[in-house]
N, C-alpha and C positions, 0 to 999 in steps of 0.2 A: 634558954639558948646557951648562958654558959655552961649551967650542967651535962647535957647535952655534946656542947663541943670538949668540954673536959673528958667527958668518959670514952669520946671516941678515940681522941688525943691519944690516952691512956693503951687500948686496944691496939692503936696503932705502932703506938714502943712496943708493947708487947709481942708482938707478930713482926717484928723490922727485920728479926734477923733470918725467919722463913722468907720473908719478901723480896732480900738480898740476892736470895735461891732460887726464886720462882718468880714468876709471871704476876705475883700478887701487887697489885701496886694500892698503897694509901690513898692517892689523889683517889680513884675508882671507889675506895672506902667509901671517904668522904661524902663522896656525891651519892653513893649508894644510900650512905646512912641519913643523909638530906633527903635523900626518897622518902625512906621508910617512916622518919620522923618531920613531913612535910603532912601541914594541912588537912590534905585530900585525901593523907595515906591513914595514920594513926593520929594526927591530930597534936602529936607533942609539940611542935613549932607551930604558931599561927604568923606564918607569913606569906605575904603577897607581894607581886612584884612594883608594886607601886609601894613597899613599905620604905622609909625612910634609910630602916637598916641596912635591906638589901642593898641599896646605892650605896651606903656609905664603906659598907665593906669590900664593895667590887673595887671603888676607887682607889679606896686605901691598899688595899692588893695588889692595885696596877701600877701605884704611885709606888710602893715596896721594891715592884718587881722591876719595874724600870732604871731605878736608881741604884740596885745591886747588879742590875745589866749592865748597868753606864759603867760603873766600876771597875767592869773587870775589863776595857780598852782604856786607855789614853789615847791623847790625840794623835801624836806619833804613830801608834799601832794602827789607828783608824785611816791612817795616810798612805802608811806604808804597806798594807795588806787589803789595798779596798777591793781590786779589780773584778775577783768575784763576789762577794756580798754585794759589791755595787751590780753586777747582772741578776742578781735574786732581785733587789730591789727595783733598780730600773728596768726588767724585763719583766721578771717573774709577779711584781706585785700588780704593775696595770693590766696583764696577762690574765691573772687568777680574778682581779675585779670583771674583767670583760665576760671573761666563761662563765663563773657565776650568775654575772648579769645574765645571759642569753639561755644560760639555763632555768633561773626563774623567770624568765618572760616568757620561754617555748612548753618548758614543761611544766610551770605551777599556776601560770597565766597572771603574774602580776604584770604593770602597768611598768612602762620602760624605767622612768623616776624612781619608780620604789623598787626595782631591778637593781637598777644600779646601787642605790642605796644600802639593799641585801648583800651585793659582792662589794662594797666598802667595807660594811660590814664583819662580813667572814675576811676578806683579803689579811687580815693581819695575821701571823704564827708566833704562837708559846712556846717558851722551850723548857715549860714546867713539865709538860709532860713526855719529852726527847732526854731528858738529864742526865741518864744514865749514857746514853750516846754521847752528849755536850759534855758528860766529864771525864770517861775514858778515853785513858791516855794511850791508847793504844791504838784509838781511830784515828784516824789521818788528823793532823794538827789542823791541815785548813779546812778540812768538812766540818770540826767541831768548829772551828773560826766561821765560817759561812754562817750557819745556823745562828750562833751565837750573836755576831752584829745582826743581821739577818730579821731575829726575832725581838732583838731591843729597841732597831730602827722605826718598824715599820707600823706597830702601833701609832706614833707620832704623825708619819709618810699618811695614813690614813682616814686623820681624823679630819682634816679639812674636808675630804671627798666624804664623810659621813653627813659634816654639816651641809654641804654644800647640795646635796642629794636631799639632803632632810626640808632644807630651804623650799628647793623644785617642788617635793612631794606636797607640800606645803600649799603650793601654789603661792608665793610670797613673789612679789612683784621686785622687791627689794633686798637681795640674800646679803647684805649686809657686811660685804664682801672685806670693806675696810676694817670693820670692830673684828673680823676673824683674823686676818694678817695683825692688827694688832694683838690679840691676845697673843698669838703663835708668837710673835715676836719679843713678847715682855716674858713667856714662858721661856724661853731661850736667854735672856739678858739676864733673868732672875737666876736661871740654871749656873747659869756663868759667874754674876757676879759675889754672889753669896758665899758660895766656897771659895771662890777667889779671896776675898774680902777675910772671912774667915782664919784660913791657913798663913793669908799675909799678917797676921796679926799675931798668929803662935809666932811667930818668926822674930818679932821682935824683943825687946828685952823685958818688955815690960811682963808679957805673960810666958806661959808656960803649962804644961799637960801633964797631970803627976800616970803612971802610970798605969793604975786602977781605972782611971777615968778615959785614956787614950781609946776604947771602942765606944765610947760613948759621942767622942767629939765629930764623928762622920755623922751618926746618928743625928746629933743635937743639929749638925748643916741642914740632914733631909728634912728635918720637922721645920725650923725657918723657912725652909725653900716651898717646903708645901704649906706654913700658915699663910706666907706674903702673898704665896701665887694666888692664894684662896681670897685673898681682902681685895690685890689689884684685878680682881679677874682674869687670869695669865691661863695659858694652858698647862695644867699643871703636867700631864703626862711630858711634854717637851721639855720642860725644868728639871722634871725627874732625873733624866735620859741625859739632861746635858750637865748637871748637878755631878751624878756620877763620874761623868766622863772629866769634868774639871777636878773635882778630886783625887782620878789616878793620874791625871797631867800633871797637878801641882801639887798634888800632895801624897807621895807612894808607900810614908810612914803611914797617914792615916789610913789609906788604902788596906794597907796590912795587917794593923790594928782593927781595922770593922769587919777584914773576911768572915772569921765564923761567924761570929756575934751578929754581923749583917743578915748572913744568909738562915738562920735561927728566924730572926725578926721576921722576914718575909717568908720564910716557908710558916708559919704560925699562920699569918694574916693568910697567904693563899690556900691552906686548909678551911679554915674559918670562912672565905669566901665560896668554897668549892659545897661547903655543909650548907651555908644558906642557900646558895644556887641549888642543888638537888632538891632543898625543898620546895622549891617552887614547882618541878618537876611531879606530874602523878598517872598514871595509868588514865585516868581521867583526860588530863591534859593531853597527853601522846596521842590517846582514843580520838583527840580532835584533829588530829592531822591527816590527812588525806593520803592516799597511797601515792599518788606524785608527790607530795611532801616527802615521805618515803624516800623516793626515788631520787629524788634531789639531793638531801644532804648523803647518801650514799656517793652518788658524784661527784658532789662536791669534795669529796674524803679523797674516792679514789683517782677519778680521772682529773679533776681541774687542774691540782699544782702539778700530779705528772706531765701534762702535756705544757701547762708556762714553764716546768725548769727544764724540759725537753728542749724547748726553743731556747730559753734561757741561757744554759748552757754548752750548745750548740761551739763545736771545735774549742771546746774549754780544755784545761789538761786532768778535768776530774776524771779517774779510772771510771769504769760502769758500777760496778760496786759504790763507790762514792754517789755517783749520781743518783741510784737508786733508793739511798741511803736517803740522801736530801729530799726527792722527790716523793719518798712516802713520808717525812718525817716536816708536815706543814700542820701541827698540830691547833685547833682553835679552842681558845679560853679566853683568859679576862679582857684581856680589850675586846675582843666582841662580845661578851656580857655587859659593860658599860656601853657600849654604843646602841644596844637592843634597848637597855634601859633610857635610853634619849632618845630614841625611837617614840616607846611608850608613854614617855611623860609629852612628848610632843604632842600624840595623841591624833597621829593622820588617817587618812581613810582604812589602810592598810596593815596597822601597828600591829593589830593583835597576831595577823596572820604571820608577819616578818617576824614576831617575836617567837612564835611559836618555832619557825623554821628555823630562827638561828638556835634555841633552846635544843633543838632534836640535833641540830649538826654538833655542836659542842659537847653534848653529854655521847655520841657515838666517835667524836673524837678522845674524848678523856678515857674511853674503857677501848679504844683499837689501840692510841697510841702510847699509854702509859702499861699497856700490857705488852708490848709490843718492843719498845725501847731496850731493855736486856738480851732482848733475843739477837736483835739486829747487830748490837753493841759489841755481843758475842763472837760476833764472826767475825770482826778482826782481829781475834785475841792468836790465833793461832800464827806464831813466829813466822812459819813458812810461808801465808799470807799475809805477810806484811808488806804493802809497796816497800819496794827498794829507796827510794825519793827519802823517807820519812826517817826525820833525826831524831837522836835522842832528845828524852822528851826536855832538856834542860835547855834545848837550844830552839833559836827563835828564826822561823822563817821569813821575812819579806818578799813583797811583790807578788805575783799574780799566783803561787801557790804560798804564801805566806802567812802566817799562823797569827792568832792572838796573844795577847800575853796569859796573864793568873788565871786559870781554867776556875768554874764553878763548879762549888761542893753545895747543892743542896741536899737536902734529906738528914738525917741525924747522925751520919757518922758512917762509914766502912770506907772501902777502897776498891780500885779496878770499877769492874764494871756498876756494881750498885754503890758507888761515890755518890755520883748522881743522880740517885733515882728519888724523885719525886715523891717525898713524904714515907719511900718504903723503909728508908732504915732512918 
């Protein structure tokens, strides 16, 4: 496995600076080279989705990706710029769960419960594979802002209705209702108080952060926040998310000192995840899916989120353009990988076949929408297409077209539009 993920690593620097250029994206790599060295394909990896690994690395990716999301808002910014992210969220997420739903009930013929369960599921959006859009700065400040809270929230917004579905499908008399508010909410006190705690403490006289060690000191918060969430039972993804968010609140030194180094950390881990996931993926495996399976996560891609941010955003002041933007760009990855895996270990009537379904939407979103983000990214670049609205990029919008703060840089390094793209440079 590590050689393996070394060599593709390797390949992928190599090639960052045609990927910049082109349509090539790493994340697609990855998952492609998890095909070919999966199991079923050539046999280099032996893994399975019930292996240990695989879990371990989905979480640890999602826990990454969460808390370098939380980062890049404070709470301020989260306040003063919610209006639309809050319609993606509030409209657009129980929107995409319901379509979903009624899509695998009418056309794959699962069972309403485990319907529902499926558009829990999928209802969350990546913005690993949008990056390149979420980090040029040339696209409208609030459509990168939308996306960006957008896709950090909503993993979390979701995971109750995973359990809570998982419960039904279950047939469980008793969903358990209070232990799940309690984790949610020791994941959020834990998010909270840790870096709180933390940052109050550099502050006094007694300590101090030399400056070698200043990106290590966000780091050292995320690793506490996820060993405790992990001993008290907490939800860790909610910690993640609100971990972050406490540390650009109270602490915009550290903030500043973990950008790169942060976003390095997590784009490692969500390659690493994206290499295991593909291997679980085989010709064999696809071969099991049914041509309304087919059918399905193809709509699920195309029509589902355009029609929830159609409503969604309905008399919003997004141009069309924007809107469109948003509305093709509802990419699914790790949290619905972790939730399919809790699926599986649960072990319902219907696991194998939601597993399968959610496996085939996610891998046709990572090679539509990571190849796809430069393209899109690109059409705002031209001056003359520039909404008029939109300020330089040094300044910060509020209120209902109001921007976020410190845009993200993943990927290894360039600018403009392949800033952000997802593993390519």
């Amino acid at each position: 496995m590590l050689l393996a993920f070394a060599v593709v690593l390797l390949i992928a620097v190599l090639v960052s600076s045609l990927a910049h250029r082109t349509i090539l994206s790493t994340a697609a790599l990855f998952l492609v080279a998890g095909f070919l060295l999966g199991k079923e394909t050539t046999g280099v990896l032996q893994l399975t989705a019930d292996s240990p690994l695989v879990e371990s690395f989905a979480e640890l990716a999602l826990f990454a990706v969460l808390f370098t999301d939380g980062m890049k808002v404070g709470w301020s910014d989260l306040r003063s710029a919610w209006r639309l992210p809050g319609r993606a969220l509030g409209w657009g997420l129980p929107l995409t769960l319901g379509l979903t739903a009624v899509l695998a009930h009418y056309l794959v013929g699962l069972p309403w419960p485990e319907a529902l369960l499926l558009g829990a599921i999928l209802a969350p959006t990546d913005p690993v594979f949008a990056a390149a859009l979420v980090g040029n700065k040339k696209v409208p400040a609030r459509l990168r802002h939308v996306l960006n809270v957008e896709s950090g929230i909503n993993d979390g917004l979701a995971l109750p209705f995973v359990i809570l579905f998982l419960g039904i499908s279950e047939g469980s008399g008793d969903l358990h209702l209070d232990e799940l508010a309690t984790e949610l909410a020791l994941g959020v006190l834990i998010g909270v108080a840790v870096p709180w705690l933390a940052i109050a403490l550099e502050r006094t006289r007694f300590f101090a952060t030399s400056a070698a060690y200043e990106p290590l000191n966000a780091f050292a918060i995320g690793l506490v926040v996820l060993g405790l969430g992990q001993v008290l039972h907490a939800n860790l993804f909610l910690a993640a998310f609100a971990a972050g968010v406490t540390v650009a609140t109270c602490g915009p030194g550290q903030r500043k000192a973990f950008d790169e180094f942060g976003e390095l950390v997590a784009e490692l881990l969500k390659l690493a995840a994206l290499l295991v996931f593909g291997a679980l993926i085989s010709v064999e495996f696809l071969g099991e899916i049914s041509w309304s399976g087919w059918v399905f996560a193809v709509l699920a891609l195309v029509l589902v989120r355009p029609v929830a941010l159609a409503i969604a955003f309905a008399r919003s002041h997004l141009t069309r353009r924007e809107q469109a933007a948003a509305m093709w760009f509802g990419p699914k990855g790790f949290a619905s990988v972790v939730y399919a895996l809790l699926v599986l270990e649960a072990g319902i009537a219907e696991a194998d076949l939601v597993f399968h379904l959610v496996a085939l939407t996610i891998v046709l979103s990572v090679l539509a929408h990571s190849s796809t983000d430069v393209v899109v990214a690109r059409s705002f670049d031209e001056p003359e297409e520039t909404p008029h609205w939109q300020e330089p990029e040094d300044d910060r919008e509020t209120g209902e077209d109001g921007a976020g703060p410190g845009e993200p840089r993943t990927g290894f390094g360039g600018d403009g539009a392949a800033s952000g793209r997802p593993g390519s440079g």
